[in-house]
C-alpha positions as CSV (number, residue, x, y, z in Angstrom):
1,X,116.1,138.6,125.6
2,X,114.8,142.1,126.6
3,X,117.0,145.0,125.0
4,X,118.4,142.6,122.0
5,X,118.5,145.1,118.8
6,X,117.0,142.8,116.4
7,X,118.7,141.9,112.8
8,X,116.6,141.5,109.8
9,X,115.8,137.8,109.4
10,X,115.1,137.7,106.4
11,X,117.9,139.8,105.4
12,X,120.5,137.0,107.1
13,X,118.3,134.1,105.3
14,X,118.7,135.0,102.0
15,X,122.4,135.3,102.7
16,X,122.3,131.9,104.3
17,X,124.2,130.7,101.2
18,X,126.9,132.9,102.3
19,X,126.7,133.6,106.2
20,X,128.9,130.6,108.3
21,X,128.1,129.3,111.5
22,X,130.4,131.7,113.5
23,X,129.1,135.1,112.0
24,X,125.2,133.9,113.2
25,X,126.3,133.2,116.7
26,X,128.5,136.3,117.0
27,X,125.3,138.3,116.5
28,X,123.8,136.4,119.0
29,X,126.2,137.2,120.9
30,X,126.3,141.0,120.0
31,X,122.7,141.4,120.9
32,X,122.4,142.1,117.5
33,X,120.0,139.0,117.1
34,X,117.5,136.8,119.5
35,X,118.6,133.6,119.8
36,X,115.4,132.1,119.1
37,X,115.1,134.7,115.7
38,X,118.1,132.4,114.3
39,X,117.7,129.4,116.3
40,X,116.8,127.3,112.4
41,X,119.4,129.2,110.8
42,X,121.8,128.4,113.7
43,X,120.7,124.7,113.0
44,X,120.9,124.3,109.5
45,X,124.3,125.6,109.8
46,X,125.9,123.8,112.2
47,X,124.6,120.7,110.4
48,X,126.1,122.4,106.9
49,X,129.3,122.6,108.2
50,X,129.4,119.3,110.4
51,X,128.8,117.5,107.3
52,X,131.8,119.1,106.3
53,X,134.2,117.8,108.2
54,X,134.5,120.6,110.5
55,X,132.7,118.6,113.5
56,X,135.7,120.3,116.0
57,X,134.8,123.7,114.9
58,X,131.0,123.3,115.0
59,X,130.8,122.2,118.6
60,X,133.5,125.1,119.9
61,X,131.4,127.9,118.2
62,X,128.2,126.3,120.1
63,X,130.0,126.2,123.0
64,X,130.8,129.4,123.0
65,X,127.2,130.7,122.2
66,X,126.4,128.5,125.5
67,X,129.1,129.9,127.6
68,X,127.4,133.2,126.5
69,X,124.3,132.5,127.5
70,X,125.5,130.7,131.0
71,X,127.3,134.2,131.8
72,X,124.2,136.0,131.5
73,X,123.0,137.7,135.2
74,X,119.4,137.7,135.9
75,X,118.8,134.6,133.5
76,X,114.4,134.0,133.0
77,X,113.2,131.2,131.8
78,X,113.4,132.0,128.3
79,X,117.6,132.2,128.9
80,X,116.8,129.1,130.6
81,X,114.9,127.2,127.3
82,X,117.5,129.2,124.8
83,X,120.7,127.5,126.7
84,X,118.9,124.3,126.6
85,X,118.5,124.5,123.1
86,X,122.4,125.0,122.3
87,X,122.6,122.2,124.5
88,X,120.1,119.5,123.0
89,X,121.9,121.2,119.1
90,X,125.3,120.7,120.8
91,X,123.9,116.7,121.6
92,X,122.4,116.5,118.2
93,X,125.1,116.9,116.2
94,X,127.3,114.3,118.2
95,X,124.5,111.9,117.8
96,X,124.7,112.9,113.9
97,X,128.4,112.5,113.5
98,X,127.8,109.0,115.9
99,X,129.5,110.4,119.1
100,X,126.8,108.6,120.7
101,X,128.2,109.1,124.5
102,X,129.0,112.6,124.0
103,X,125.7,113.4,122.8
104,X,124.4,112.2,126.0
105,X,126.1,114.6,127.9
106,X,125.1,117.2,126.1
107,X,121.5,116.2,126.4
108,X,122.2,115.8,130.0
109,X,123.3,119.3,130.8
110,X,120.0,120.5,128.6
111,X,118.1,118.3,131.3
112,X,120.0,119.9,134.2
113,X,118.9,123.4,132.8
114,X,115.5,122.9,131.9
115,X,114.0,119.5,133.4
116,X,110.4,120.2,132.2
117,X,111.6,120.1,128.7
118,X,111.0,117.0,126.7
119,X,113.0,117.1,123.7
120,X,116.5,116.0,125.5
121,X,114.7,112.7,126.8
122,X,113.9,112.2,123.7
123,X,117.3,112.4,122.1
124,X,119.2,110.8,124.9
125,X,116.4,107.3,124.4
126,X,117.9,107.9,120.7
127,X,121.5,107.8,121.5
128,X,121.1,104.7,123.8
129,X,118.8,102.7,121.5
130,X,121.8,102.9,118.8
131,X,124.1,102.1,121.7
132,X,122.2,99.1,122.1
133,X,120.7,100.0,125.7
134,X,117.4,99.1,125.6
135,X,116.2,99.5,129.2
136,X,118.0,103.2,129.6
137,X,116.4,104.0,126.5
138,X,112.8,102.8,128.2
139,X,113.6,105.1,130.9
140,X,113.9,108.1,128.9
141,X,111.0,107.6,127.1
142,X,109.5,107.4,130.5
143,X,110.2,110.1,131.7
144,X,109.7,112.3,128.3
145,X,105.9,111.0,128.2
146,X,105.4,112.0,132.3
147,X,106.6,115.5,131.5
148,X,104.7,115.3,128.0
149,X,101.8,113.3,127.5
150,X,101.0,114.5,124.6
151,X,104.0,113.5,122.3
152,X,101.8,110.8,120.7
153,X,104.9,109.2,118.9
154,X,107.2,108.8,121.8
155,X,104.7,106.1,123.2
156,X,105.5,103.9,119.4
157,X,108.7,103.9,119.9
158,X,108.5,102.6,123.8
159,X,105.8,100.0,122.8
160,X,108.7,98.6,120.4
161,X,111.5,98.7,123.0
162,X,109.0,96.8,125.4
163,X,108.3,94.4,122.3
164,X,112.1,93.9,122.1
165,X,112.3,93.3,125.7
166,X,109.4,91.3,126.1
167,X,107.6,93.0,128.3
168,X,104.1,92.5,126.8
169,X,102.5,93.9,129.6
170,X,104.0,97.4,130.1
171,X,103.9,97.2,126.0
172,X,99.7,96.6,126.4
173,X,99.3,99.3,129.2
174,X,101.4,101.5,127.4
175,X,99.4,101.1,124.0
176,X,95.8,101.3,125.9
177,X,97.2,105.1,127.3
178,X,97.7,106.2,123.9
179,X,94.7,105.4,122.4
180,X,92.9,106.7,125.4
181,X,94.6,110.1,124.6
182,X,94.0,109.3,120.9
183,X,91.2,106.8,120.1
184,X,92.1,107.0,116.2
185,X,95.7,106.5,116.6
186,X,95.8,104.5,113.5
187,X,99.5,103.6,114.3
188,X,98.8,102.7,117.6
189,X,95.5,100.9,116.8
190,X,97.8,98.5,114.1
191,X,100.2,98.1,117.1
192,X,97.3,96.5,119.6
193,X,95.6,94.4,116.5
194,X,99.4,92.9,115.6
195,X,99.7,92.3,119.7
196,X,96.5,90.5,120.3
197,X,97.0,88.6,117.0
198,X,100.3,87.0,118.4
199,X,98.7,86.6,121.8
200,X,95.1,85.7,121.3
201,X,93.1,87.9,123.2
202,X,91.4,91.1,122.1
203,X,89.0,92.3,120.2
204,X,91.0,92.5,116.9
205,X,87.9,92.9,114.6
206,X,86.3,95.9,116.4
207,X,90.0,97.9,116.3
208,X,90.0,96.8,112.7
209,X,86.8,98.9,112.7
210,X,88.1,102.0,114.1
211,X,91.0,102.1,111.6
212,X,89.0,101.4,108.5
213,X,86.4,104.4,109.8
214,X,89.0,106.9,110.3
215,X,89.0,110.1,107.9
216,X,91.0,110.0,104.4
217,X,93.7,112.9,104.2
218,X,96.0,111.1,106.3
219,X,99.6,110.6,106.3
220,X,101.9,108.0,104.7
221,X,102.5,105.6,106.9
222,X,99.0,105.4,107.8
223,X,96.9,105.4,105.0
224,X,99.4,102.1,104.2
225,X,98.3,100.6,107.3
226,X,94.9,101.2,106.3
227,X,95.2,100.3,103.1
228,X,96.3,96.7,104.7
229,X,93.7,96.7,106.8
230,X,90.9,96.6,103.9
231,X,92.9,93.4,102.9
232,X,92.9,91.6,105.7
233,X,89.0,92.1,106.0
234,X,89.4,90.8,102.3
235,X,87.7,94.4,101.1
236,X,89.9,94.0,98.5
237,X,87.6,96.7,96.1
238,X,87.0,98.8,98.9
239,X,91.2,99.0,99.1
240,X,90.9,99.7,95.4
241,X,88.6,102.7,95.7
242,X,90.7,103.7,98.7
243,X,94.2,103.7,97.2
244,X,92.6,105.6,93.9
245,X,91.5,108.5,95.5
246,X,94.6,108.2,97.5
247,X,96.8,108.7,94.4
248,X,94.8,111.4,93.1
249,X,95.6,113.5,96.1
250,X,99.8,112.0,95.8
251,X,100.2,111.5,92.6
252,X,104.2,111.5,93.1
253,X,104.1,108.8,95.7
254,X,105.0,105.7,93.6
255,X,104.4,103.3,97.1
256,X,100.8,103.4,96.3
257,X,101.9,101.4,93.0
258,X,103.1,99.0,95.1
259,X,100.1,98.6,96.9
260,X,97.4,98.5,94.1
261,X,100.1,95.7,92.5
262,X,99.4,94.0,95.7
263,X,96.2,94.2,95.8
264,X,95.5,93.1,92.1
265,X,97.5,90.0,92.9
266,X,95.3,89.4,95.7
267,X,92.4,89.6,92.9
268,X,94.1,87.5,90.5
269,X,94.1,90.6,88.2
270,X,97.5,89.6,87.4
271,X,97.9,92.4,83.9
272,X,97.1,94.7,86.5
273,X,99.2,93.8,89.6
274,X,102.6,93.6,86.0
275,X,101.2,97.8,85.0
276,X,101.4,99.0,88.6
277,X,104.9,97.0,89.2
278,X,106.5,98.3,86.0
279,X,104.6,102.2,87.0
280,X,106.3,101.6,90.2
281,X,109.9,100.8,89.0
282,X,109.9,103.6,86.4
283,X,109.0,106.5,88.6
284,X,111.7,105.4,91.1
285,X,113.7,105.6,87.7
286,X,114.5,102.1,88.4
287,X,117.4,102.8,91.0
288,X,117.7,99.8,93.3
289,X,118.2,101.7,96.5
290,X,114.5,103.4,96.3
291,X,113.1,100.7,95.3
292,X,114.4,98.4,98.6
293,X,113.6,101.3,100.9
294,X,110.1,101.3,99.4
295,X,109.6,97.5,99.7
296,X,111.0,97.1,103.3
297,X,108.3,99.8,104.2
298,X,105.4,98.2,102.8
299,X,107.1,94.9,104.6
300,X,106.7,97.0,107.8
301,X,103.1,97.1,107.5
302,X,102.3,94.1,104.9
303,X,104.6,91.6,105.9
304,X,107.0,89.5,104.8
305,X,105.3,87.2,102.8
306,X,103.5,90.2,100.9
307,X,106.9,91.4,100.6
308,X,108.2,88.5,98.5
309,X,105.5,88.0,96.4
310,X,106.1,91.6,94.7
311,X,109.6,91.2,94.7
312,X,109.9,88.0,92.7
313,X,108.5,90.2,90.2
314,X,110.3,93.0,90.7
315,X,113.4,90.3,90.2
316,X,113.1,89.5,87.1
317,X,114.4,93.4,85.6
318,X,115.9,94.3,89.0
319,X,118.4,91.0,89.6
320,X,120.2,92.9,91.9
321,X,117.5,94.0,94.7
C-alpha cells in the first residue's frame, strides 16, 4: 500500500520466536508494515498457533486483518490480491484443522475478490476431494488450469480424479495438453505409458524414450519413475549407473537403497539386493513408520508386486511393517 511506514523485516523475523499472531497483524494494520512484507510470517504464525489449540483465536485475528483491508477506500488491485490472500490463509487453516466446508467459504470469498487468481481453485478442489466430491473437485481444477495454464501439477491431480471417475477420455485429452505445454513432463509422460498399458493403444515404447532421455538433476519423484522405467526396458545396468550417480548427488536419501535392492534382485545379485535393504533400514534408524511411507512410494511408481518382494525381506527384522 502506498504511504505504509515500513518495519524492519528482518528485525520482526528474528523475533519470530517471540512475536504472536496478533502483534504482526496489528502492524499491518498500523501501517507500520506491508502486508505482503509479512505475508510468511503472518503464515507461519497462524499455523503455530492453530496447532495450538487456539484455532478460534487464529481465524478472529485474520478476520480482523480482512475487515481492515475490506474498509480500505480507493482499494487497487494489490488491496484486491492482499485481501484475497487473508482469505485463501483464513481457508487454509480450516482445511488444516479439517473444517472442510468452512474452508470453502473462505476460498469462495477469495474467488469473489480476485477471480483471476488461481490458488483458491486450487484449495477449494482440495477441500472437496477429502469431502469425497469428486466431480466439484474436477470442476475446480477446471477452472484453476483455464485461468492458469501453466500450473503443470494441477493437470496430475485432474488426470487422477478423471481416472477415479472413469472418464478415460477427458483423462487422455487432458494428459496430451500437458505434455504439449511440457513435452518432458516425466510425471505426465508415466501417466499416458500406465494409460495406454491398461488400454492398449499408444505408442508406449517411444514415451518410454522421452523419459529415459530426459536430463539427470531431477527431482524425487521423478528420477524414481525413471529409474523404473530403465527396468521395464530391462536396462537393468543402465538403472545401476543411473541410481549411482543419483546417490552421489543425495547421499541422505535412503529411497535410492530401495531401488538399487530392487534392482539387484532383478539381477539375481541377491548379497547385493540384502546390503542395500539393511543400508536402507539403518538410515531410516529402523523406525517402521519411515520405512512404510518409503515403501508405499516406490509402490506408487514400482507397483505392488515390486512392493512385496522387498518387503518380505524387510519382514524378517521389521515383523511389524
Amino acid at each position: 500500500m502506498a504511504g505504509t511506514v515500513k518495519l524492519k523485516i528482518a528485525d520482526v523475523k528474528q523475533l519470530k520466536n517471540e512475536v504472536s499472531l496478533s502483534y504482526l497483524c496489528s502492524q499491518v494494520k498500523n501501517l507500520k508494515c506491508a502486508y505482503d512484507d509479512c505475508a510468511e510470517l503472518i503464515e507461519d504464525k497462524a499455523y503455530e498457533e492453530c496447532a495450538g489449540d487456539k484455532l478460534g483465536k487464529v481465524v478472529e485475528e485474520l478476520a480482523e486483518l480482512a475487515a481492515f483491508f475490506e474498509n480500505l477506500q480507493n482499494k487497487n488491485e494489490e488491496v484486491d490480491r492482499d485481501l484475497a490472500d487473508i482469505y485463501l490463509l483464513t481457508g487454509q487453516i480450516y482445511q488444516y484443522a479439517e473444517k472442510f466446508e468452512e474452508s470453502i467459504n473462505w476460498f469462495t470469498k477469495a474467488i469473489v475478490v480476485d477471480d483471476q487468481y488461481p490458488a483458491p481453485y486450487h484449495s477449494i478442489a482440495l477441500s472437496y476431494i477429502k469431502m469425497n466430491s469428486p466431480e466439484k473437485a474436477v470442476r475446480s481444477l477446471e477452472q484453476e488450469i483455464m485461468i492458469s495454464p501453466g500450473n503443470y501439477y494441477s493437470y496430475l491431480y485432474l488426470v487422477d480424479l478423471y481416472m477415479k471417475e472413469e472418464k478415460l477420455e477427458e483423462a487422455e485429452a487432458t494428459l496430451r495438453k500437458l505434455l504439449e505445454r511440457d513435452p518432458e513432463n516425466i510425471q505426465g509422460l508415466h501417466k499416458l505409458i500406465k494409460f495406454y498399458e491398461k488400454s492398449g493403444a499408444g505408442d508406449v515404447k517411444m514415451l518410454r524414450r522421452r523419459i529415459l532421455g530426459t536430463a539427470d538433476h531431477l527431482n524425487r519423484l521423478d528420477s524414481i519413475i525413471k529409474a523404473y522405467h530403465f527396468c521395464k526396458e530391462n536396462r537393468l545396468e543402465d538403472a545401476l549407473e543411473f541410481l549411482i550417480a543419483w546417490h552421489k548427488e543425495s547421499p541422505d536419501l535412503t529411497t535410492i537403497h530401495l531401488i538399487k535392492a530392487y534392482v539387484y534382485g532383478e539381477l539375481r545379485q541377491f548379497t547385493r539386493k540384502r546390503l542395500e535393504l539393511a543400508a536402507f533400514k539403518s538410515h531410516n534408524n529402523g523406525r517402521e513408520d519411515l520405512i512404510k511411507a518409503k515403501l508405499d512410494e516406490f509402490e506408487s511408481v514400482f507397483g505392488t508386486d515390486a512392493k512385496r518382494k522387498l518387503k518380505q525381506h524387510l519382514l524378517l527384522s521389521n515383523p511389524l511393517i
